[in-house]
C-alpha positions as CSV (number, residue, x, y, z in Angstrom):
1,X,27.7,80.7,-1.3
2,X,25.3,82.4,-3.2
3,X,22.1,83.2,-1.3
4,X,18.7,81.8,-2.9
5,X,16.7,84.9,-4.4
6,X,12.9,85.5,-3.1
7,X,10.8,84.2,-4.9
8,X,8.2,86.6,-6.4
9,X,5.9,85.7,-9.1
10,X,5.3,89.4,-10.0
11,X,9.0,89.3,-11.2
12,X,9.7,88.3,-14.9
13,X,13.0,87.4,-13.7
14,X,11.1,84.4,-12.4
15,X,10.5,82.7,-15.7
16,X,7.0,80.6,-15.6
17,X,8.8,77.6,-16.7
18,X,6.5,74.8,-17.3
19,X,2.4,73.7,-16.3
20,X,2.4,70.2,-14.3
21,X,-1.3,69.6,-15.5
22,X,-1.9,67.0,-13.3
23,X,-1.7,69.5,-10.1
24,X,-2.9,72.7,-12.0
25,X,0.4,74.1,-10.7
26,X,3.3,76.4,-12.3
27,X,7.2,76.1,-11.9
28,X,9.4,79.2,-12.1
29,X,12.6,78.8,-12.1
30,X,14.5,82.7,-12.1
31,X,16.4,83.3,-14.7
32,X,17.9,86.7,-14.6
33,X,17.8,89.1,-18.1
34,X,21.6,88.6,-18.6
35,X,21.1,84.7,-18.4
36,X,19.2,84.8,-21.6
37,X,21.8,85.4,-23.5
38,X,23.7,82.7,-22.6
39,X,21.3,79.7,-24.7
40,X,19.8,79.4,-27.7
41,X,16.7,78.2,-25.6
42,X,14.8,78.5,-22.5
43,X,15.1,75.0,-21.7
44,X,16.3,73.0,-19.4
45,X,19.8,72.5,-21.1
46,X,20.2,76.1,-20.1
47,X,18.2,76.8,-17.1
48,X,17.3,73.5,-15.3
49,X,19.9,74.1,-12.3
50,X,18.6,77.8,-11.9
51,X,16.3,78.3,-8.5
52,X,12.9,77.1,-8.4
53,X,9.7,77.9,-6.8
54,X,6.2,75.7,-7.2
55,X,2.9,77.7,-7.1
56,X,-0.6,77.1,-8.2
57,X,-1.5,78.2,-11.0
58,X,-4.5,80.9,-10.0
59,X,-1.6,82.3,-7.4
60,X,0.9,82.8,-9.9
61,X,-1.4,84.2,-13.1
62,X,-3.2,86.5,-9.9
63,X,0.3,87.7,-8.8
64,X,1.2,88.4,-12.4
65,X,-2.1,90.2,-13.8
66,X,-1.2,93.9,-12.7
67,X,2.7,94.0,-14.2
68,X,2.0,92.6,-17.5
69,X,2.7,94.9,-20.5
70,X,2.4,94.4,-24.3
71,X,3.5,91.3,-26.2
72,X,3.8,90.2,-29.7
73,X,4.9,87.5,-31.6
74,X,7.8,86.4,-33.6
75,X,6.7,83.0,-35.3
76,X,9.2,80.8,-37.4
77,X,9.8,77.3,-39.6
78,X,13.6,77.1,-38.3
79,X,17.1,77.8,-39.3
80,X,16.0,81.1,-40.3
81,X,18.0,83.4,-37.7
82,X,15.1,83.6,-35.1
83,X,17.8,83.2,-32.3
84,X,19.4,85.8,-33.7
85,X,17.1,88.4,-33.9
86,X,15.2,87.6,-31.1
87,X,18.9,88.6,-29.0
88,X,18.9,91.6,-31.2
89,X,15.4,92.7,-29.9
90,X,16.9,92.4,-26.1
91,X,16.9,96.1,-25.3
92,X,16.7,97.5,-22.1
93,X,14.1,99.6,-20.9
94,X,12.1,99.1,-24.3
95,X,11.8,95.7,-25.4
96,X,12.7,92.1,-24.0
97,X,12.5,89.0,-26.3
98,X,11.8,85.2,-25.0
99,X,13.5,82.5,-26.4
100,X,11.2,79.4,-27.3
101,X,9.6,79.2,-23.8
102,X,9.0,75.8,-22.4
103,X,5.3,76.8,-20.9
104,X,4.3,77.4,-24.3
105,X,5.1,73.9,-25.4
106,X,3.7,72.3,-22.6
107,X,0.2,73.4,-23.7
108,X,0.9,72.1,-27.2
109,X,1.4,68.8,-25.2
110,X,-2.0,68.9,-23.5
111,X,-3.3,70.1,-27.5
112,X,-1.9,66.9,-29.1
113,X,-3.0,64.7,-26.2
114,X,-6.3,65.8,-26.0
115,X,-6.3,66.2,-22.8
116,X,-8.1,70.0,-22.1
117,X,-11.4,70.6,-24.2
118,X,-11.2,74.3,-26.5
119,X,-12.3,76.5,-23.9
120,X,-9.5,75.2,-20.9
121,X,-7.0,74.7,-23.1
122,X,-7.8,79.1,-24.3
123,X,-7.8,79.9,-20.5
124,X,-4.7,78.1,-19.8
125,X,-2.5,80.0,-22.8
126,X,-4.7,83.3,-22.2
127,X,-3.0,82.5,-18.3
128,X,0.5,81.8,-20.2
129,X,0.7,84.8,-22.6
130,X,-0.1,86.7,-19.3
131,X,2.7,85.6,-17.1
132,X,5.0,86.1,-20.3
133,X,4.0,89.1,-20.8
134,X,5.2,90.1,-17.0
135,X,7.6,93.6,-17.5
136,X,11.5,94.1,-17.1
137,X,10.4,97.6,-16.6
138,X,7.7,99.9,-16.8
139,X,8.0,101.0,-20.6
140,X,8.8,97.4,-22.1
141,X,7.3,95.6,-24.7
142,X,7.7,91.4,-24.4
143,X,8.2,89.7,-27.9
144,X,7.9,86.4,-27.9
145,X,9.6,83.9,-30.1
146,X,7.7,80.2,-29.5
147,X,9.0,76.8,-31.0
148,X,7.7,76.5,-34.3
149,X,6.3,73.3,-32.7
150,X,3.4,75.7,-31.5
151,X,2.3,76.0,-35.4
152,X,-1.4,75.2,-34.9
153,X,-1.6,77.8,-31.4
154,X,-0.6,80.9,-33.7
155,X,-4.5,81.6,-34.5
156,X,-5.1,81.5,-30.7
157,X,-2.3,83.5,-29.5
158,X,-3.4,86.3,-32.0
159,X,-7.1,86.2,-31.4
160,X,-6.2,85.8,-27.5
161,X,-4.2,89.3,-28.0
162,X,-5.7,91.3,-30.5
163,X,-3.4,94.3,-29.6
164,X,-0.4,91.9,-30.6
165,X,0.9,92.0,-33.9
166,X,3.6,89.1,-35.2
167,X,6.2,88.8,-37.9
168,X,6.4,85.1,-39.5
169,X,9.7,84.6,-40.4
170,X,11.1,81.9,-42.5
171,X,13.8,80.3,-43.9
172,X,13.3,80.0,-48.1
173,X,13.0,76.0,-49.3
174,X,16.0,75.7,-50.5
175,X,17.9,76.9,-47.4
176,X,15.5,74.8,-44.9
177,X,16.8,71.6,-47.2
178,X,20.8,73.0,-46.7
179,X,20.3,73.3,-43.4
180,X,18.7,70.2,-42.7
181,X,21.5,68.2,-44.7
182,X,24.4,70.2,-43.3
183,X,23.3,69.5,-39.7
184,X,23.2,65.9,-39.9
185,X,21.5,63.1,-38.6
186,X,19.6,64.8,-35.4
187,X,18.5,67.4,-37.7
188,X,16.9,64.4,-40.4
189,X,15.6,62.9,-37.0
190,X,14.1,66.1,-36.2
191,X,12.2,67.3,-39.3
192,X,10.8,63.6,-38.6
193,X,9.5,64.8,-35.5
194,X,7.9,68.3,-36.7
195,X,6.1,66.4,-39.2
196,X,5.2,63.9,-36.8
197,X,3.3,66.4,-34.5
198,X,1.8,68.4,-37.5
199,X,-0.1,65.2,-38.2
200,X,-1.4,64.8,-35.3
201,X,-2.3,68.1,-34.8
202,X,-4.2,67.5,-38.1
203,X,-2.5,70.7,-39.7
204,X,-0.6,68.4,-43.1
205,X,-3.0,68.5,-46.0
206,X,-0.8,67.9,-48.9
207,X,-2.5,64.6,-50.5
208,X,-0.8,62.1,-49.3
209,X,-2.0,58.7,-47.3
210,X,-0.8,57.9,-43.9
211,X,1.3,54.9,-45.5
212,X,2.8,57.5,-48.2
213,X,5.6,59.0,-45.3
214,X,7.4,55.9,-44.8
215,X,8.0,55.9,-48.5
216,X,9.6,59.4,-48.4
217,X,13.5,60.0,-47.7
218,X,14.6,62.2,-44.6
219,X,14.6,65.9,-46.9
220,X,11.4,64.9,-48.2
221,X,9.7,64.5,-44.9
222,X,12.1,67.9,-44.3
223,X,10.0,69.8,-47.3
224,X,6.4,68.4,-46.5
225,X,6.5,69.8,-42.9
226,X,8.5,73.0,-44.4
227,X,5.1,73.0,-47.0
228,X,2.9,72.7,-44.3
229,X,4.2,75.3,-41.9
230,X,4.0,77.3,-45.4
231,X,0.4,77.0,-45.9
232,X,-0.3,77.6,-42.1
233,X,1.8,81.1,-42.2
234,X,0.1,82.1,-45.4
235,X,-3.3,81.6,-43.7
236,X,-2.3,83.4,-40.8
237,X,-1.2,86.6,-42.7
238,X,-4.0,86.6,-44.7
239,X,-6.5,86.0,-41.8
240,X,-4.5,89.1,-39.7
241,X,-3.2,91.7,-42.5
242,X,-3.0,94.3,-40.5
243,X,-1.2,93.1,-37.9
244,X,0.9,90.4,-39.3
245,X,4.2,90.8,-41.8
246,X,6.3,88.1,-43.0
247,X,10.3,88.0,-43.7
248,X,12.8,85.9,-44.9
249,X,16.1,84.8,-43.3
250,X,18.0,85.7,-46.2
251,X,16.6,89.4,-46.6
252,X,17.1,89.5,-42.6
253,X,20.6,88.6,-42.6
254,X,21.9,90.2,-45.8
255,X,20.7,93.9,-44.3
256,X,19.3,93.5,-40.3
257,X,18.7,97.1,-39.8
258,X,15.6,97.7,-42.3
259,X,14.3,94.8,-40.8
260,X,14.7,95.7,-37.1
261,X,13.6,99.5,-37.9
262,X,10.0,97.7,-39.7
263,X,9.6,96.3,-36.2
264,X,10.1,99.4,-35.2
265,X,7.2,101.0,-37.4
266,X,5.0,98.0,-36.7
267,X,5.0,98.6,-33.2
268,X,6.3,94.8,-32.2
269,X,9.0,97.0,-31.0
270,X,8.9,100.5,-29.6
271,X,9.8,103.2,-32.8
272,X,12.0,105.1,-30.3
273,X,14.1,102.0,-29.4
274,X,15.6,101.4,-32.6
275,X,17.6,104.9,-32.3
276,X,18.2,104.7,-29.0
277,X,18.9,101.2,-28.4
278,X,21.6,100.9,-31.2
279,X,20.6,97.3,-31.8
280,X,20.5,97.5,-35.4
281,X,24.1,98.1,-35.7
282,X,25.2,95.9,-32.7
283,X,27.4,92.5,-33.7
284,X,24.0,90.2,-32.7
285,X,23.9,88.8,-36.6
286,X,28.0,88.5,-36.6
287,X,27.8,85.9,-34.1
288,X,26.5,82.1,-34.3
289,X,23.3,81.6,-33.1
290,X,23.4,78.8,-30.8
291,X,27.2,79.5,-29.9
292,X,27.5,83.0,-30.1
293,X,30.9,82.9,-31.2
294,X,31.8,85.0,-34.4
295,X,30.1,83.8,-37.5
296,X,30.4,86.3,-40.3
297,X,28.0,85.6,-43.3
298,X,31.6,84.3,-45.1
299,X,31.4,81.4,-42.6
300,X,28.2,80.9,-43.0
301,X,28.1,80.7,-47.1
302,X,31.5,78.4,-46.4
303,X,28.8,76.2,-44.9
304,X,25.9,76.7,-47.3
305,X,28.5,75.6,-49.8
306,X,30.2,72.6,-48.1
307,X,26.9,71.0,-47.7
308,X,25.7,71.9,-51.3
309,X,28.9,70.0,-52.2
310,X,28.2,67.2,-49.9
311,X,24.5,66.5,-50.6
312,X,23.6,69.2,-53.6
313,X,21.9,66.1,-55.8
314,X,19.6,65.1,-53.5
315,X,18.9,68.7,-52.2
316,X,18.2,69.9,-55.6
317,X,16.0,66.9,-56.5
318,X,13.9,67.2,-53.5
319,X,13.7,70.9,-54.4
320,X,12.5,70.4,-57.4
321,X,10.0,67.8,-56.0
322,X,8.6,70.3,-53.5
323,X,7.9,72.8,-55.6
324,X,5.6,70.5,-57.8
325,X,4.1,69.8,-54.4
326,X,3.7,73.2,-53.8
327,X,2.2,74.3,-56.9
328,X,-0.4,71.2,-57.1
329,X,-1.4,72.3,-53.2
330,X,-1.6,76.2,-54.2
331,X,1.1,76.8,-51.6
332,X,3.0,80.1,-52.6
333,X,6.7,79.9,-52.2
334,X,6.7,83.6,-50.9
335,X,4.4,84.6,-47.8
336,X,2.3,87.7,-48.7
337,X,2.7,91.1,-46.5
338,X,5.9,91.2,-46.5
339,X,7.7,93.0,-43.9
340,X,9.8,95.2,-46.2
341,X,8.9,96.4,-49.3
């Protein structure tokens, strides 16, 4: 039997996990480097049977202050091959990459609730982004990829680190709607849900009443919260220029290595780890991205296809219905600063 590790907060193999608000305390549950490649998320689907320890909050963040190292940002609407690249930027002994971290959504909780004022609720992700940021090694840079549920926190996490720089990438309209469709009924049920918490969160501006959402159909409600993610990143590269850049997923995956070598000369990754690391040529965007089996862009085109053939009407319709959306709420399709030229 397998002996139970020490725990050490100091260690970023002891993942800060999630904030129990009610007892100002953290839970780390250790989670070693290898172990993140065997989820699409750090949740507890993947980790919840992994070792825990139970600290207050001041201990842990104190413990963590002296081993934290850069961090930046990888910021996202969904099915846009986040996972994916995010795995790509794993690369010992320069960069390590976080996989939608439970903390982070646990402070968008307390954000929707109400339940910290402005100031607690910047000290409590200032404390996150620090115990994040915690080193694999001495020369490694942390990049964060949060749930896109985090939306209204991007302006916080960027002013919090104004050394950090972040790419927004995104899925194109027409591919969020694909994917949506193609996934089904959870997916429909989800989109519900994004939407749901942009409007609390008071970040959907588009015109419509309250009453107007039960009116819409499920890739409607789909293209509203991809329109309002759309104005959020737009404000958010044009409030940051110099140290935000924005990609697609379909530029991404037709060509990874421009992308990852951008990264590279944006400083979100070290320049020197691109050569040495190899990742641009590895087989990260040949596999599936919550399986990892092998998913070659044929399979996934199969798919675009077989859901185009299943649901292409109402795809197309509600395309055509979210652009006039778009174009009435000055919403550009296509994010400015693009990543590559």
């Amino acid at each position: 039997m397998a002996s139970t590790p020490v725990f050490d907060p100091a260690d970023p193999a002891w993942l800060a996990h999630r904030y129990d608000a009610a007892g100002d305390r953290l839970l780390f549950r250790h989670v070693p480097r290898a172990m993140h490649r065997d989820g699409p998320f750090l949740t507890d689907e993947l980790i919840g049977d992994r070792p825990q320890a139970i600290v207050a909050r001041a201990e842990g963040v104190a413990a963590a202050r002296a081993h934290a190292g850069p961090i930046h940002f990888i910021f996202h609407s969904a099915f846009c091959a986040s996972t994916l690249l995010v795995r790509a930027l794993d690369m010992p002994g320069h960069a390590m990459g976080l996989s939608e971290p439970v903390l982070l959504n646990d402070i968008t909780g307390l954000r929707r609730r109400g339940e910290r004022n402005g100031a607690e609720l910047a000290r409590l992700l200032d404390d996150a982004l620090l115990l994040l940021a915690r080193r694999w090694s001495p020369a490694e840079t942390l990049v964060v990829k949060p749930s896109n549920i985090l939306a209204g926190l991007m302006v916080p996490m960027m002013a919090l680190r104004p050394d950090a720089k972040a790419l927004l990438l995104h899925a194109p309209l027409s591919e969020f709607l694909v994917s949506v469709a193609r996934k089904g009924l959870w997916c429909r049920l989800w989109a519900r849900e994004l939407l749901e918490g942009l409007i609390r969160e008071n970040l959907v501006d588009l015109g419509f009443e309250t009453r107007d959402y039960f009116r819409l159909s499920d890739l409607q409600v789909a293209a509203v919260g991809w329109l309002a993610q759309q104005r959020l990143f737009v404000a958010l590269a044009n409030q940051f220029p110099d140290r935000v850049r924005t990609l697609d997923s379909e530029r991404l995956l037709a060509d990874p290595a421009p992308a990852i070598e951008a990264l590279g000369a944006l400083s979100i990754i070290p320049p020197a780890a691109v050569a040495e690391s190899g990742a641009a040529h590895s087989d990260v965007f040949a596999r599936h991205s919550k399986s990892g089996a092998d998913f070659s862009m044929a399979a996934r085109e199969a798919e675009r296809a077989a859901a185009k053939e299943a649901h292409g009407d109402e795809i197309d319709k509600v395309h055509a219905w979210a652009v006039a959306i778009a174009g009435t709420a000055g919403i550009p399709l296509t994010l400015p600063q693009p990543l590559l030229g």
